[in-house]
C-alpha positions as CSV (number, residue, x, y, z in Angstrom):
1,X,0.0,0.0,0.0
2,X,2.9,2.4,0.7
3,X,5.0,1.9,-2.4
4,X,2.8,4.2,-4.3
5,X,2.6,7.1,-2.0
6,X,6.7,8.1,-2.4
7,X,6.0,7.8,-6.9
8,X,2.8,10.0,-6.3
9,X,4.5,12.4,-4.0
10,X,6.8,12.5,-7.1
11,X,4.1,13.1,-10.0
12,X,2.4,16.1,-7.9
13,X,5.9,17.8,-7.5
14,X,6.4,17.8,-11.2
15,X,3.0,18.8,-11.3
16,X,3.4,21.2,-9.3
17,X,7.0,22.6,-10.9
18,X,5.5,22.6,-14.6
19,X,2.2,24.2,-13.4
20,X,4.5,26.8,-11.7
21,X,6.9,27.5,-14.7
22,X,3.6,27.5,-17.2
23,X,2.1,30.5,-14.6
24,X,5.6,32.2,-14.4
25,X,5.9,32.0,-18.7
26,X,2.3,33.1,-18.9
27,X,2.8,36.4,-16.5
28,X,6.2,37.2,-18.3
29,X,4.4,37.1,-21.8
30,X,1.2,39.1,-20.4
31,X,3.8,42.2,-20.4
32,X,4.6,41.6,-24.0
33,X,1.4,41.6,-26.1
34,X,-0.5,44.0,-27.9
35,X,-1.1,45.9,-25.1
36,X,1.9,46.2,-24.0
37,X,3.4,47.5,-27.5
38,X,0.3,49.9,-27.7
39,X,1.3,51.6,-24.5
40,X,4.7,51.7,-25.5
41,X,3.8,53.7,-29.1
42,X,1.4,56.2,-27.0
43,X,4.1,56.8,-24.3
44,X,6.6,57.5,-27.5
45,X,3.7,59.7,-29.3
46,X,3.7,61.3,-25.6
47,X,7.3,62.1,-24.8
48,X,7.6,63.4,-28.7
49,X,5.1,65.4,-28.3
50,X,6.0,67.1,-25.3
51,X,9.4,67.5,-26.2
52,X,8.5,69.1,-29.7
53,X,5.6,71.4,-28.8
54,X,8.2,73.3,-25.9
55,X,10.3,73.5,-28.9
56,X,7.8,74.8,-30.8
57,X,6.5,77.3,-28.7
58,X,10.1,78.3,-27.2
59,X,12.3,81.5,-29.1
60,X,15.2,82.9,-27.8
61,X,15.8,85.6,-30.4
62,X,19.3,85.2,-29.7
63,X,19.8,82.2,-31.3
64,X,16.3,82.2,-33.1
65,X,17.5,81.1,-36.6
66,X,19.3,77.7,-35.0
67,X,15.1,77.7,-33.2
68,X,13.3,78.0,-36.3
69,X,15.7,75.6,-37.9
70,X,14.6,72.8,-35.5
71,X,11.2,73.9,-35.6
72,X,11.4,72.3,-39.1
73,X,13.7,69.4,-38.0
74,X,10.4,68.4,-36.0
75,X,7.3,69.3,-38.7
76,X,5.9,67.0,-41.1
77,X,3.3,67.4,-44.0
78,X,1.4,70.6,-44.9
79,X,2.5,71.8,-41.4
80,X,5.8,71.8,-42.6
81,X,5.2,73.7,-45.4
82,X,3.0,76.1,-43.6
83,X,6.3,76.9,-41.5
84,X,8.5,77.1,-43.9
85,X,6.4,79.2,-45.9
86,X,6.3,82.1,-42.7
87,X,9.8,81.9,-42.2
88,X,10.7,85.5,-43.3
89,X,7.4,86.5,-40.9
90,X,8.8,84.6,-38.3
91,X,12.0,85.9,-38.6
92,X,10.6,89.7,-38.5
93,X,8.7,89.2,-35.3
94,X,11.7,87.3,-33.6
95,X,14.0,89.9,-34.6
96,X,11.6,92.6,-32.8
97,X,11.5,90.6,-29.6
98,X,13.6,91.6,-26.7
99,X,13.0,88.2,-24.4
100,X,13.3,84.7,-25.0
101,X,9.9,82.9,-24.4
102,X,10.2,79.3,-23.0
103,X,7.0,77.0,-23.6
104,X,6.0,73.9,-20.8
105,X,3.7,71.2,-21.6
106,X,1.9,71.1,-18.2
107,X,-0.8,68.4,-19.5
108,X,-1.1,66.4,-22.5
109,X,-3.1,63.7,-23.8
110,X,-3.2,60.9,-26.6
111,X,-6.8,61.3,-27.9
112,X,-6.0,58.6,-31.1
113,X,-3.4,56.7,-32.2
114,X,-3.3,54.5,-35.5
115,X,-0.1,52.7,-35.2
116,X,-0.6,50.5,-38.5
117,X,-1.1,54.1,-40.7
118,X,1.1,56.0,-37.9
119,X,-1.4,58.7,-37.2
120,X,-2.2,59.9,-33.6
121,X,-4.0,62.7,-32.6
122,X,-2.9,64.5,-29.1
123,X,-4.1,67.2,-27.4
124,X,-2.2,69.7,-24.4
125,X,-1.8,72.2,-22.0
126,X,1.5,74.8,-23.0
127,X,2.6,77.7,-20.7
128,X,4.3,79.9,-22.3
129,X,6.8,82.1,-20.4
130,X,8.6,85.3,-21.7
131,X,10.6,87.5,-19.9
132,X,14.0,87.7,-18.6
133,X,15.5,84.3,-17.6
134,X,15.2,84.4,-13.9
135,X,13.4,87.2,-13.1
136,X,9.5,86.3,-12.5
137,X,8.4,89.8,-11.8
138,X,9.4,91.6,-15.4
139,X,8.0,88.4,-16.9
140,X,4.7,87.5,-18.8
141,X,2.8,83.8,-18.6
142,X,0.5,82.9,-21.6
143,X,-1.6,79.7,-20.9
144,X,-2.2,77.5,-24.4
145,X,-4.4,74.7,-25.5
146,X,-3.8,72.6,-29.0
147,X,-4.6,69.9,-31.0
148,X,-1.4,68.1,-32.2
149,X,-1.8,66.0,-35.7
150,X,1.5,63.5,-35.2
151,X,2.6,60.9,-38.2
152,X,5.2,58.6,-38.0
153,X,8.0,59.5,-40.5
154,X,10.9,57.1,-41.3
155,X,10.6,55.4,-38.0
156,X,10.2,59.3,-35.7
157,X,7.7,60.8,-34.6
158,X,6.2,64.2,-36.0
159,X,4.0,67.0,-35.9
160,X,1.8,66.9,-38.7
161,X,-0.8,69.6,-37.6
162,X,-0.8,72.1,-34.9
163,X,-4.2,73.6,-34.1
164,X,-5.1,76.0,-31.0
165,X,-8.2,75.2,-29.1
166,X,-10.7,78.0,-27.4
167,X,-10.5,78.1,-24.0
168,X,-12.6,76.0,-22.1
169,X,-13.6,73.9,-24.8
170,X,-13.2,69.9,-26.0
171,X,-11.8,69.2,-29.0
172,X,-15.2,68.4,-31.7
């Protein structure tokens, strides 16, 4: 009667040991699916898009050429166009103004993301700071709301459209 307690005792332990390596496999591929690469194209869509709509919304007429050089370096599309088409404009106004102006995403969004067509559709909160570096009581605070078209070109992340919202309204 004993004998097959100590081959039992052996069965469950493997058992046990595969059941335990099948639940570890299943929890280390749960972190690699769809999901998981979905989340990783929105938080790329995000950090893009915060990084290029401060630059965007940042002059230091010091150096404004090398700034409206990398405004195109991050534009895509008709956008792109758009801004190259103002640059003598651009150039005007930046050459009038005394301050550098330094914009902060302080809220942003991914409303829509297509990663197959590489499309996504973000919307965000910009303050927009000019005035003397340093000195908060000669400077002036603008607060900004867009709509941010982004399309994946060769591989990066762009702005494709740049739209600003009313205040205190969704997007339609």
């Amino acid at each position: 009667m004993i004998r097959w307690i100590r081959p039992a005792g052996h069965v469950l332990t493997a058992a046990a040991t595969a059941f335990l390596c099948l639940s570890l496999w299943s929890l280390f591929q749960s972190g690699r699916g769809a999901d998981h690469d979905l989340a990783a194209a929105r938080d790329e869509v995000s950090r893009t898009a915060v990084r290029d709509l401060a630059l965007l919304t940042s002059v230091d007429p010091k150096v404004a050429e090398l700034d409206l050089a990398h405004w195109l370096d991050v534009a895509t599309g008709p956008f792109h166009d758009a801004l190259e088409r103002d640059m003598p404009n651009a150039r005007a106004r930046f050459a009038k103004q005394k301050a550098p102006s330094q914009g902060r995403v302080t809220a942003l969004a991914v409303t829509a993301l297509d990663r197959t067509a590489g499309e996504a559709t973000v919307i965000a909160s910009v303050r927009i700071r000019t005035g003397p570096s340093g000195d908060a009581a000669q400077g002036t605070e603008q607060r900004e709301r867009y709509e941010v078209g982004m399309r994946r070109v060769g591989g990066v992340w762009k702005i494709s459209s740049l739209r600003p919202l009313p205040p205190g309204r969704s997007t339609p």
